[in-house]
VMD Tcl script that draws the C-alpha trace (Angstrom):
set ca {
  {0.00 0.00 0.00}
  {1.66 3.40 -1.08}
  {2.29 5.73 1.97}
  {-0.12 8.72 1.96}
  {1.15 12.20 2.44}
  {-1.88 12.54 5.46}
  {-2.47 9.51 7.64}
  {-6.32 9.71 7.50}
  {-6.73 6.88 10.64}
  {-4.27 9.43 13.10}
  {-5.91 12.41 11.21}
  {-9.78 10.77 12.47}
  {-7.72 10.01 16.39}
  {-6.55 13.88 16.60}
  {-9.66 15.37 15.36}
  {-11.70 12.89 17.83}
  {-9.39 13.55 20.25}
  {-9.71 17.80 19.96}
  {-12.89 17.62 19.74}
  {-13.38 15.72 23.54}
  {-10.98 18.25 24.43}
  {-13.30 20.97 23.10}
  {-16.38 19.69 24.86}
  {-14.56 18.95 28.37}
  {-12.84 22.24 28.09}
  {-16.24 24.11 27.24}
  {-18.49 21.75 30.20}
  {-15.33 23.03 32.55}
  {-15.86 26.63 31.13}
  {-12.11 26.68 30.40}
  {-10.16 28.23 27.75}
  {-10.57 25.91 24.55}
  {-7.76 24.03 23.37}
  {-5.56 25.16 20.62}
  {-5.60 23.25 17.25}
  {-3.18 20.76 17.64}
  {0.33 20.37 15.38}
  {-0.90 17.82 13.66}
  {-3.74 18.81 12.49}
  {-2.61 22.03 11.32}
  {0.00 19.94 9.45}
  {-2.58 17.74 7.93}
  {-4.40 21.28 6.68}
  {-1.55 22.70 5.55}
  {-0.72 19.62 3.25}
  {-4.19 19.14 1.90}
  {-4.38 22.78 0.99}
  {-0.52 23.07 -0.80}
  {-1.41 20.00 -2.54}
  {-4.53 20.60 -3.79}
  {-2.97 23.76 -4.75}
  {-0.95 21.87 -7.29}
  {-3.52 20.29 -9.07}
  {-4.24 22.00 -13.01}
  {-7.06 24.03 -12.14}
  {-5.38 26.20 -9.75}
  {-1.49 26.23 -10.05}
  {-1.23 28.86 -12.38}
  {-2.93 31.32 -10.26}
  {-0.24 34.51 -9.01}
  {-2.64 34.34 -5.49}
  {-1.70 30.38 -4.96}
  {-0.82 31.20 -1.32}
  {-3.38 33.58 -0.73}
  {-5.90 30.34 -1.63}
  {-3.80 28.00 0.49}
  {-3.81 30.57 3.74}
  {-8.00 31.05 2.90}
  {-8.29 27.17 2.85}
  {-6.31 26.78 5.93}
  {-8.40 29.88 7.60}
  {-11.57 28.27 6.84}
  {-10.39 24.49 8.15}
  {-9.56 25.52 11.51}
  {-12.92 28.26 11.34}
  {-15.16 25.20 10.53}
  {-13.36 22.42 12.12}
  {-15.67 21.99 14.98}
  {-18.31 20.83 12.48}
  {-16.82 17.96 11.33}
  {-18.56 14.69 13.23}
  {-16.46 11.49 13.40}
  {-19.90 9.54 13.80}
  {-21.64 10.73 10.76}
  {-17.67 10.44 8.69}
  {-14.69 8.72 9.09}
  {-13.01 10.72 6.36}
  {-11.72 13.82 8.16}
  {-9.35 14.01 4.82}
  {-12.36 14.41 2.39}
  {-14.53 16.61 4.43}
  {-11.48 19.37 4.83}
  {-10.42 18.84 1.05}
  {-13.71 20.03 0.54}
  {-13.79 22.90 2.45}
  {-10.14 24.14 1.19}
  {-11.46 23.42 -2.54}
  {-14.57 25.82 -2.15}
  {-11.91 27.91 -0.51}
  {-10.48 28.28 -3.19}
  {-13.29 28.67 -5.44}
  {-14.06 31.47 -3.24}
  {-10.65 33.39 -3.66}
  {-10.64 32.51 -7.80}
  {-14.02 34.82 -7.33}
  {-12.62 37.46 -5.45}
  {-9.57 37.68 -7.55}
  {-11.82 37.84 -10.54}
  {-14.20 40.67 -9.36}
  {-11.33 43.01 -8.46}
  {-9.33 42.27 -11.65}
  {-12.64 43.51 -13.56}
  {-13.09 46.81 -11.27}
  {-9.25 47.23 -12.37}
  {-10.20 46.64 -15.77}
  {-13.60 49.16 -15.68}
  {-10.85 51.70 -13.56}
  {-8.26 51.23 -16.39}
  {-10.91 51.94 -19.23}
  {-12.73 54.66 -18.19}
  {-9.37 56.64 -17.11}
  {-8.15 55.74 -20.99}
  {-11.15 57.53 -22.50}
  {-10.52 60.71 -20.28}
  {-6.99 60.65 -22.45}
  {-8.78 60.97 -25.16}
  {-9.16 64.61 -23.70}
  {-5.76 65.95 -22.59}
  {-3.50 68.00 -24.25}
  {-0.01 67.25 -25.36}
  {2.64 70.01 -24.41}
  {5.46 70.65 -26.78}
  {8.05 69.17 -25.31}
  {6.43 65.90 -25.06}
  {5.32 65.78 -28.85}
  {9.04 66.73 -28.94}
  {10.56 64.30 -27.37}
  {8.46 60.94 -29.18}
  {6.78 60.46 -25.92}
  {4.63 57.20 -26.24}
  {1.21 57.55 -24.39}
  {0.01 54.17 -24.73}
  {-0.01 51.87 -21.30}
  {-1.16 49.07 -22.72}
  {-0.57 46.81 -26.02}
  {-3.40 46.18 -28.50}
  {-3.67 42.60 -26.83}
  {-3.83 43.58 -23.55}
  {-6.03 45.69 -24.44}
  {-8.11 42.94 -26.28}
  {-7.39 40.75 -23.26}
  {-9.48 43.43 -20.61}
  {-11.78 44.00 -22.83}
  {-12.56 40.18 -23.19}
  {-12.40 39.62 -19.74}
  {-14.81 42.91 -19.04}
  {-17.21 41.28 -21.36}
  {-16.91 37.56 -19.97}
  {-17.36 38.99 -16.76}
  {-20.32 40.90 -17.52}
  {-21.77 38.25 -19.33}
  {-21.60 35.75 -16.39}
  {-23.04 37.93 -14.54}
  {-26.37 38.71 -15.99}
  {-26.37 34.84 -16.53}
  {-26.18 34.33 -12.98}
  {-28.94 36.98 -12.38}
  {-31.36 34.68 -14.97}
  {-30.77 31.67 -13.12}
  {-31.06 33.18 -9.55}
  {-34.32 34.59 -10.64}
  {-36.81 32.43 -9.36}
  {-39.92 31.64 -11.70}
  {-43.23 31.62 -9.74}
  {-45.73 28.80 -9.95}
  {-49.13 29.50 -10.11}
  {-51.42 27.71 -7.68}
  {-54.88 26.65 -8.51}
  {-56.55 28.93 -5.53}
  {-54.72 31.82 -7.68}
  {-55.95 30.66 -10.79}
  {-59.41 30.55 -10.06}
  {-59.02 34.30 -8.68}
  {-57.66 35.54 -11.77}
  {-60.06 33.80 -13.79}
  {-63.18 34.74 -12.09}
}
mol new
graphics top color blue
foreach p $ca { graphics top sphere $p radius 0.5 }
foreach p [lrange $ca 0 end-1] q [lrange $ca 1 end] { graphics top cylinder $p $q radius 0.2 }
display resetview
């Protein structure tokens, strides 16, 4: 059997384990326990490795996702139940993947209020004048490349466009009951 980079069995004993801790410490009405090693370890290994799989190691905010995965494991640790799962290494993969998720979203939305910043401040240069000494001097006024500028306005669009999608589907469509339709129809 091929070694595993988490132990799930001693992952299940140290989450069991924190979690008696928790509820003794909290009956006592005693400071709770601190995380223990371990388990941090365990969430800081899930999270760098899932970081590596395709769909999110070419991000620039890779450790930005990891820290947000390992943030929400330890915020949402005390839900995980050993009697309804044995699989404390599924349930906090999950929770660092929608993590991550998360952050991708975050990342996204401020790269398009960049984007909407960057393009409404290049139409007000549209407006400025040009002083001799810079027409002089072969001063180039352009800040961005015709593909980048193709790229943000792609992305501005694709952005835009998933959102009013989402707005469609969010929209819920009302079902007309019979009580209603016999009061319109009367």
């Amino acid at each position: 059997m091929a070694a595993h980079y988490v132990d799930n069995q001693r992952f299940l004993e140290e989450m069991t384990a924190h979690q008696n801790n928790t509820a003794t410490a909290k009956e006592e009405g005693v400071e709770l326990p601190r995380c223990p090693e371990y388990i941090g370890e365990c969430f800081l290994k899930i999270a760098n490795r899932l970081s590596y799989r395709p769909n999110f190691i070419n991000y620039a905010f890779r450790e930005e996702m990891v820290s947000d995965g390992i943030e929400n494991c330890i915020q949402y640790m005390h839900n995980f139940s050993p009697e309804k799962s044995k699989n404390p290494f599924a349930y906090f993969t999950q929770i660092i993947y929608y993590a991550f998720v998360r952050r991708i979203q975050k990342e996204k939305k401020q790269l398009y209020i960049k984007y909407k910043t960057m393009d409404s401040r290049a139409s007000l240069g549209d407006n400025i004048e040009i002083s001799q000494h810079d027409q002089d001097q072969n001063y180039v006024y352009e800040t961005m490349t015709h593909d980048q500028k193709v790229n943000m306005y792609d992305f501005i669009s694709n952005f835009e466009e998933a959102k009013k999608n989402k707005k469609v589907t969010t929209k819920k469509k009302t079902k007309t009951t019979n009580l209603e339709y016999f009061f319109v129809t009367a």
